[in-house]
N, C-alpha and C positions, 0 to 999 in steps of 0.2 A: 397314506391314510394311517398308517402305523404313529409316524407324529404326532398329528392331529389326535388320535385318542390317547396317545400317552399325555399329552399336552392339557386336554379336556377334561380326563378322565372320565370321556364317555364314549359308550359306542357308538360307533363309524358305520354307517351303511349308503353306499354309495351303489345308484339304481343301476349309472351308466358310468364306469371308469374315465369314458372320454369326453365327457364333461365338466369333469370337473380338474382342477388344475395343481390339486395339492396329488392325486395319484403320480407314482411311479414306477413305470411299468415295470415286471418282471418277467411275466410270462406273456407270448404277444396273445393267447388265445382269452385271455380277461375280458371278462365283459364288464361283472359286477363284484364286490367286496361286502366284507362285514368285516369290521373291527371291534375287538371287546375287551377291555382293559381288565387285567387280571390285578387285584388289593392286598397288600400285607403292609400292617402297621400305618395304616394309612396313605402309603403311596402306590404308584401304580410300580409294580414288581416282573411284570409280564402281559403279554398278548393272545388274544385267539384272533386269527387272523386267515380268515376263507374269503378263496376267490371262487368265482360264478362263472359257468362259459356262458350263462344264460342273461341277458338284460333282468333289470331286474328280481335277482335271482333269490332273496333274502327277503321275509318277512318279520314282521314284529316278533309272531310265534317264534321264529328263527333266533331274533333277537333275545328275550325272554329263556327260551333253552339256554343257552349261551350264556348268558348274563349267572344262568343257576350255575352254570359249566365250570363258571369263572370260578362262584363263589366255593365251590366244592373244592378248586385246586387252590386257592388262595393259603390257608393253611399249608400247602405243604413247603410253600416257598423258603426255601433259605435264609435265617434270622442272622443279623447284623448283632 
């Protein structure tokens, strides 16, 4: 999933891990993900990247926090 939002440059929210075919696994107790691409300079520089032991674990709300999460640490990222 970490690809897929780096790739997109969008968040990843994935209900059921085993479902879908771009997951891979790390932890076996995963149910569910959110991926949230972290921005400097226009590219994607980093990730927030939470797993869920819960099906469906991630809401929009969740998304939205996140997304501010991102935006907050994006300045701090290390300039080229």
């Amino acid at each position: 999933m970490c690809g897929a939002a780096a790739q997109s440059g969008k968040t990843e929210i994935v209900g059921d891990v085993t479902k879908d075919p771009r997951y891979l696994a790390c932890f076996a107790g995963t149910k569910s993900e959110i991926v949230v691409p972290i921005f400097a300079d226009g590219r994607v520089v980093g990730e927030i990247d939470i797993d869920g032991t819960e099906l469906n674990a991630f809401t929009r709300e969740d998304q939205a926090f996140l997304e501010d999460v991102a935006a907050l640490l994006a300045p701090l990222a290390p300039r080229r």
